[in-house]
DRENDO-1510 file (C-alpha; in Angstrom, 1 decimal, always signed):
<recs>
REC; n; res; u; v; w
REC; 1; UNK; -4.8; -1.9; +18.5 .
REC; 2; UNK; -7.3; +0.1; +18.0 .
REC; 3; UNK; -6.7; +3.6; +18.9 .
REC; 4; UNK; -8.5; +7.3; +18.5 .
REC; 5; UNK; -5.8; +9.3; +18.5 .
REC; 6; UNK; -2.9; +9.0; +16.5 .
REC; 7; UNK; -0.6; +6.3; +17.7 .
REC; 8; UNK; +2.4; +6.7; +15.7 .
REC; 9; UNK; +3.4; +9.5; +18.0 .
REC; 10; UNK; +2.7; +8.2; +20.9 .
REC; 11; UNK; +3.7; +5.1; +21.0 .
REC; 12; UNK; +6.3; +5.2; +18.0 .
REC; 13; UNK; +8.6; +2.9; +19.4 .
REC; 14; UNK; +5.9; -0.3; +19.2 .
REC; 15; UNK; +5.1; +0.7; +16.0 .
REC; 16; UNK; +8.4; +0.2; +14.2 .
REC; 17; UNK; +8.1; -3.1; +16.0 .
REC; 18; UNK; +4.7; -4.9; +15.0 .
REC; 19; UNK; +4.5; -8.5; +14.4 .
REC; 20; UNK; +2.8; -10.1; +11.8 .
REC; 21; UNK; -0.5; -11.1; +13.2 .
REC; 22; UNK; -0.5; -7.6; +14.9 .
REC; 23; UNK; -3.0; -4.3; +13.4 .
REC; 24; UNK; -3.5; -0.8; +13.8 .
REC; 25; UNK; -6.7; +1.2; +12.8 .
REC; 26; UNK; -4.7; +3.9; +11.1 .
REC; 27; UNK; -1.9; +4.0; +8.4 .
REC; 28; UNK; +0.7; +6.0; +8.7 .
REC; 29; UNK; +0.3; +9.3; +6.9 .
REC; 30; UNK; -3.0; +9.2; +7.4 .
REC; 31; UNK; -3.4; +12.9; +8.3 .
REC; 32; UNK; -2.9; +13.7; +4.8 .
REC; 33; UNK; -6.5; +12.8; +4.2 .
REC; 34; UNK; -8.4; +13.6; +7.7 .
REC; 35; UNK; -6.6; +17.3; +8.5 .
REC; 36; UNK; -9.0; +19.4; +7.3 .
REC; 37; UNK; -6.2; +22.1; +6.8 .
REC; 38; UNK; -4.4; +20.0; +4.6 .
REC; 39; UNK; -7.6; +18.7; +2.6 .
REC; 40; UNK; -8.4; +22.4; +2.6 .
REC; 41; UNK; -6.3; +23.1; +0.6 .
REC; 42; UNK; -6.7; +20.7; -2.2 .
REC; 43; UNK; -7.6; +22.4; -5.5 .
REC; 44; UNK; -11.1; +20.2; -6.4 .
REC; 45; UNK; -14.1; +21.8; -7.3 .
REC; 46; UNK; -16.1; +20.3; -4.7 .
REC; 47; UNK; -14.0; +21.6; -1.8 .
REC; 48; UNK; -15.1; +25.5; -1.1 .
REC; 49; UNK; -11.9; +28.0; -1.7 .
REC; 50; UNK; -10.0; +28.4; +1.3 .
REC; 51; UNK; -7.0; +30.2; +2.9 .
REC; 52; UNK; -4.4; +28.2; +5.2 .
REC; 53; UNK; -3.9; +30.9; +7.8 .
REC; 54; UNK; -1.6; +32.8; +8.6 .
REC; 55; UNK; +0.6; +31.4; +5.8 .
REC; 56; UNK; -1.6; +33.1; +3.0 .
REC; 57; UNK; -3.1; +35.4; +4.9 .
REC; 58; UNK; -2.0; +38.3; +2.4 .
REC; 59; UNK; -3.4; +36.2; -0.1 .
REC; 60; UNK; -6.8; +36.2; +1.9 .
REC; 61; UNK; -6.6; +39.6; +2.7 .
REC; 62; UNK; -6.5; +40.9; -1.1 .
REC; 63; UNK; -9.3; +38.2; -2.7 .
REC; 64; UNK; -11.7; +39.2; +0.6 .
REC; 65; UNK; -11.9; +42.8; +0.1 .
REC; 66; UNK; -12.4; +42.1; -3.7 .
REC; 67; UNK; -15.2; +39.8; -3.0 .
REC; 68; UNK; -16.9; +41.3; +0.0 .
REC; 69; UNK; -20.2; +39.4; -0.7 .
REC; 70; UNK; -18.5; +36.3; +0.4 .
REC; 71; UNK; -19.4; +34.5; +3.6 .
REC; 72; UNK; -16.3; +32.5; +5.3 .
REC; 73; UNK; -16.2; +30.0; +8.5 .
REC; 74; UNK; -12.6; +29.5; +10.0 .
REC; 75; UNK; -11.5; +26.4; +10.8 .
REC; 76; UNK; -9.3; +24.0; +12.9 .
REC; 77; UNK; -7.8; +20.4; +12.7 .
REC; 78; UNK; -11.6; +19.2; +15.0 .
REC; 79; UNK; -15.0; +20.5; +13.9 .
REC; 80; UNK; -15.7; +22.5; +16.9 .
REC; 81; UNK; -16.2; +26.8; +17.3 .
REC; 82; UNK; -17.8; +26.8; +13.3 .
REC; 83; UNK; -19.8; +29.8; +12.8 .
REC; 84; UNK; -19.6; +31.8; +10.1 .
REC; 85; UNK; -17.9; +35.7; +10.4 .
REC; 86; UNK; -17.3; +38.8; +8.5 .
REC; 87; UNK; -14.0; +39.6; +7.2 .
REC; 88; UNK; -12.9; +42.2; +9.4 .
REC; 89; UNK; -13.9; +40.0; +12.4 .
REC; 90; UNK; -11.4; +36.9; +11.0 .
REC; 91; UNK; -8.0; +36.2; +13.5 .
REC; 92; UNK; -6.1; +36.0; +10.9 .
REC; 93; UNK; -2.8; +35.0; +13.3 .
REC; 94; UNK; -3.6; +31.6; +14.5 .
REC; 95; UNK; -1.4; +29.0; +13.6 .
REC; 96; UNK; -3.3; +25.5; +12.5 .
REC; 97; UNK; -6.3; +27.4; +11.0 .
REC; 98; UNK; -7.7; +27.9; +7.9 .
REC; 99; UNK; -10.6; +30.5; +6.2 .
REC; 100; UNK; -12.8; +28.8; +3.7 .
REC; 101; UNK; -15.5; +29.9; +1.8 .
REC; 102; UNK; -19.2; +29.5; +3.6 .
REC; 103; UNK; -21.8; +27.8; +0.6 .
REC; 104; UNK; -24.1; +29.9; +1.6 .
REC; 105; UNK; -27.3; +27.9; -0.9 .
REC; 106; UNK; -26.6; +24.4; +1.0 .
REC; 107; UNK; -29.6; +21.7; -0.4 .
REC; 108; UNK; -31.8; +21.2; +2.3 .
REC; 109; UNK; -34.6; +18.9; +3.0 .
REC; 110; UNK; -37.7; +20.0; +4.8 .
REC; 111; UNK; -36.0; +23.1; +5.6 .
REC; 112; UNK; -32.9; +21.8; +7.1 .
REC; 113; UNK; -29.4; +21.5; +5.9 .
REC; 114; UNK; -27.2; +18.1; +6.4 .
REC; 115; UNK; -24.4; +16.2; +5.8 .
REC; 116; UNK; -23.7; +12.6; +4.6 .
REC; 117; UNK; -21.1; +10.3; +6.1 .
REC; 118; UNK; -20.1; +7.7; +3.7 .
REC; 119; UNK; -18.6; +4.8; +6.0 .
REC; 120; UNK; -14.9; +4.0; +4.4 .
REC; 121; UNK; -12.3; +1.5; +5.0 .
REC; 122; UNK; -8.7; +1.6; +3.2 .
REC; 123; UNK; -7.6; -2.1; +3.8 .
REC; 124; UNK; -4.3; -1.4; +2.1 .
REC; 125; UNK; -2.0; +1.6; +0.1 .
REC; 126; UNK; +0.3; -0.8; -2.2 .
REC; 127; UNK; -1.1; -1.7; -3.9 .
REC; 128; UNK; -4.3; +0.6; -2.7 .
REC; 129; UNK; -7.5; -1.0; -1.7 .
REC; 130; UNK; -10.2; +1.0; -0.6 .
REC; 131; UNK; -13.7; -0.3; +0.1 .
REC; 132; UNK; -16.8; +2.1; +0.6 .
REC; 133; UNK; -20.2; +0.7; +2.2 .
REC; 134; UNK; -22.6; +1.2; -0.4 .
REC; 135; UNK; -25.9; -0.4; +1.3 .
REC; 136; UNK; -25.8; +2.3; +4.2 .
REC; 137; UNK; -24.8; +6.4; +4.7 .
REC; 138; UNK; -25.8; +8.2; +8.3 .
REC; 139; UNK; -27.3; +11.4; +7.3 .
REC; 140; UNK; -27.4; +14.5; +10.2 .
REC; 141; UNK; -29.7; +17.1; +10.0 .
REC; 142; UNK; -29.1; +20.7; +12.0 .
REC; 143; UNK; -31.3; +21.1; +14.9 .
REC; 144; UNK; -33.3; +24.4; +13.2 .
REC; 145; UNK; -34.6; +25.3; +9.9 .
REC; 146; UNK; -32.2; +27.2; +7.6 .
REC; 147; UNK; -34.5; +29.6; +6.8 .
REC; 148; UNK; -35.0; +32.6; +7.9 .
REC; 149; UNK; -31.7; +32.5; +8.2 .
REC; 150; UNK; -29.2; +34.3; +11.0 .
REC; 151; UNK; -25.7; +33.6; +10.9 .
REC; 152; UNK; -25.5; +34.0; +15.0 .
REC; 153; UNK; -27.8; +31.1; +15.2 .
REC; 154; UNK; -25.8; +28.0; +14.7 .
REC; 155; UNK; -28.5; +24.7; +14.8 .
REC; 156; UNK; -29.5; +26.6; +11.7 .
REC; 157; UNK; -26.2; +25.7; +9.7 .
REC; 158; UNK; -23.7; +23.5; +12.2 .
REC; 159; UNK; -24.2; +20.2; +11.9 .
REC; 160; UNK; -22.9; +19.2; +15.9 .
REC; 161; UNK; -23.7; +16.5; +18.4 .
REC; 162; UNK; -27.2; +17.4; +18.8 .
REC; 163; UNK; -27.8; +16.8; +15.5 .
REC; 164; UNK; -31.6; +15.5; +13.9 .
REC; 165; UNK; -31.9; +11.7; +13.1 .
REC; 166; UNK; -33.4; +11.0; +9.7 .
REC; 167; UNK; -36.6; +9.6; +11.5 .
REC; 168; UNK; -37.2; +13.0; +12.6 .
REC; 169; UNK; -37.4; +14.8; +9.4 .
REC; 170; UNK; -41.2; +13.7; +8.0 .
REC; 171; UNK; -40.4; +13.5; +4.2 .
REC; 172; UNK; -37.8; +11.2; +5.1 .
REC; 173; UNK; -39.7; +9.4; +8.1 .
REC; 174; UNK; -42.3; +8.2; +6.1 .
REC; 175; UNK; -40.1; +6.4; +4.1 .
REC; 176; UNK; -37.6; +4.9; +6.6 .
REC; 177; UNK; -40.3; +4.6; +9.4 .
REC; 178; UNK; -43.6; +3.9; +7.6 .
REC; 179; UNK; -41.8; +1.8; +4.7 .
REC; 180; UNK; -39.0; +0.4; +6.3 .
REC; 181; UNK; -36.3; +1.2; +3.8 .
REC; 182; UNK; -32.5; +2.4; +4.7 .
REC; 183; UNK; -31.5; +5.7; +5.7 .
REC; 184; UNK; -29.7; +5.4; +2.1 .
REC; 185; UNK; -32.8; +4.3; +0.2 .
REC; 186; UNK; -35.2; +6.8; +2.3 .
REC; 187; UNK; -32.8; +9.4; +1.1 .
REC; 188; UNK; -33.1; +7.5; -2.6 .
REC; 189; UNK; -36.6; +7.5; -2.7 .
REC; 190; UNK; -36.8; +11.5; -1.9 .
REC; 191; UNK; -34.7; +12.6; -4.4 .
REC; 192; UNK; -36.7; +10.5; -7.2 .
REC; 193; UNK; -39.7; +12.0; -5.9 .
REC; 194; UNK; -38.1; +15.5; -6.5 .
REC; 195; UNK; -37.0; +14.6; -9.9 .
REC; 196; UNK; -33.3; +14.0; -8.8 .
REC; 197; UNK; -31.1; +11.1; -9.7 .
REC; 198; UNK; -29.5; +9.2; -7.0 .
REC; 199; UNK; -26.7; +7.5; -8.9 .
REC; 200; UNK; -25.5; +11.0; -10.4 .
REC; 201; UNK; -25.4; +11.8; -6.1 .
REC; 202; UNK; -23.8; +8.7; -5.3 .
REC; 203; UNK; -21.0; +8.7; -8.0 .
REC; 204; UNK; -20.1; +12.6; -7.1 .
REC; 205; UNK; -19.6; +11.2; -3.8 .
REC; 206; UNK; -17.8; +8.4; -4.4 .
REC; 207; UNK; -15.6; +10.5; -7.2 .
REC; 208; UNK; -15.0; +12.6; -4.6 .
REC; 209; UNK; -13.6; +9.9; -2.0 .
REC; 210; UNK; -11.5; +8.4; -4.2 .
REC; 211; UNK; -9.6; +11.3; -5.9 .
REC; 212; UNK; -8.9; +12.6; -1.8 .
REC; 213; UNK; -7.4; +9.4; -1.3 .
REC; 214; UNK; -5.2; +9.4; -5.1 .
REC; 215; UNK; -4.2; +12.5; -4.6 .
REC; 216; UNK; -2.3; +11.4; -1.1 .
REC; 217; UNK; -1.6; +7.7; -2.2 .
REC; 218; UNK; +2.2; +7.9; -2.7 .
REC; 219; UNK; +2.7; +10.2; +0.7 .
REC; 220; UNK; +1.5; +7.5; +2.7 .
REC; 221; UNK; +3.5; +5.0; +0.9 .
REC; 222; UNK; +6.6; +6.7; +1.5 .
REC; 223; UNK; +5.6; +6.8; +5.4 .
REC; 224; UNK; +4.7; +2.8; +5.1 .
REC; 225; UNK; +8.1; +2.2; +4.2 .
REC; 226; UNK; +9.9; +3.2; +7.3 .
REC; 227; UNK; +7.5; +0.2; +8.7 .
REC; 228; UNK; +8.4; -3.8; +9.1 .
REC; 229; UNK; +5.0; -4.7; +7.2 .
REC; 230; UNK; +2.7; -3.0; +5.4 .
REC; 231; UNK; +0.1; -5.9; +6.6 .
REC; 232; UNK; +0.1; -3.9; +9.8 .
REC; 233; UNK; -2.3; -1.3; +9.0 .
REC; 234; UNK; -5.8; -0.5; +7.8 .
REC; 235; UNK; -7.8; +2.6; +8.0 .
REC; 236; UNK; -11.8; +3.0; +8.8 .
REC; 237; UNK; -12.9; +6.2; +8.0 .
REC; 238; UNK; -16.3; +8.6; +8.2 .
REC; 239; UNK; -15.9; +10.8; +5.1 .
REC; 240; UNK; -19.0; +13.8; +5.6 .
REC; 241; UNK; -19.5; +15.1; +2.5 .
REC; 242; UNK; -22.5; +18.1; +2.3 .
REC; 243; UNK; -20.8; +19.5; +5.4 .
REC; 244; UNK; -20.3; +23.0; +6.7 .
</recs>
């Protein structure tokens, strides 16, 4: 069965009920590492500071107005309705959301900001196997250049459906179009051209996958349990990293 949305609510009664030769393309628990409001507030260095609203909404309240330079997007369980607001103009009320922090000096190449989506696949939780694609990444580029930049604009910092291919962005084309090399090793051979090492990029990345996925291992094994096998299951995953 492979289903988009989650099936263990919908169809709950078949699921305590899978046969041995039968799959599902999500684990049980899985939400603990795709809600963004839950990942949001993880304490990792690499995930902006955020504010679960309106849970700590006093908390967000007192470190905003002592911090006023800060730039913040709200957020909800999908990536849609980004865009980045002032304090003061913040609902700070609805249920589900979250305030994070807006990084507002994002790398960029050839002007534009984008993300990375590192194609995942978690096979099993116990004992936990998770397998990460290393010979290809998609990378999405914003529709506009960052720069000059205007926060009401929002191809200049959303990465959304109508994103940029890496073909289109010429110090990448001319290595994945001219050369023929993967969207991985175009992006590879740019940042050695800029001085930058790859592997430091790649293992930040894949640190940063597999301490998500620790940090929520014994959760989902707890859910698993209430389940006839754990052979049932497996989990593919898109995990953007470099994302607004």
């Amino acid at each position: 069965m492979w289903s988009y949305d989650y099936p263990f609510e919908h169809w709950h009664e078949d699921m305590v009920k899978l046969k041995p030769n039968q799959r599902v393309n999500h684990f049980p628990g899985s939400g603990y590492i795709t809600n963004k409001v839950n990942l949001a507030q993880s304490k990792f260095t690499f995930i902006p500071r955020s504010f679960e609203l309106p849970l700590k909404r006093s908390e967000f309240i007192n470190f905003a107005t002592q911090n006023k330079n800060i730039q913040w997007v709200q957020k909800g369980s999908k990536h849609r309705g980004i865009q980045i607001k002032k304090y003061e103009d913040i609902d700070l009320n609805t249920n589900g959301t979250f305030v994070q922090e807006y990084v507002s000096n994002p790398f960029h190449i050839d002007g534009r900001k984008f993300d990375i989506e590192i194609y995942t696949v978690i096979t099993a939780i116990d004992p936990l196997r998770v397998f990460c694609i290393d010979g290809e990444a998609l990378f999405r580029f914003c529709p506009q250049e960052y720069y000059p930049f205007n926060a009401s604009i929002l191809d200049k910092y959303v990465v959304a459906d109508e994103y940029l291919p890496l073909w289109k962005i010429p110090s990448l084309k001319k290595f994945y179009s001219n050369q023929g090399l993967t969207f991985k090793n175009a992006f590879n051979s740019y940042l050695l051209q800029h001085g930058k090492n790859p592997e430091i990029v790649r293992n930040k990345m894949y640190n940063a996958i597999q301490k998500v996925i620790l940090m929520k291992e014994q959760d989902i094994i707890q859910l698993v349990k209430h389940y006839p096998s754990k052979r049932n299951f497996f989990k593919m995953m898109i995990l953007c990293l470099m994302k607004t």
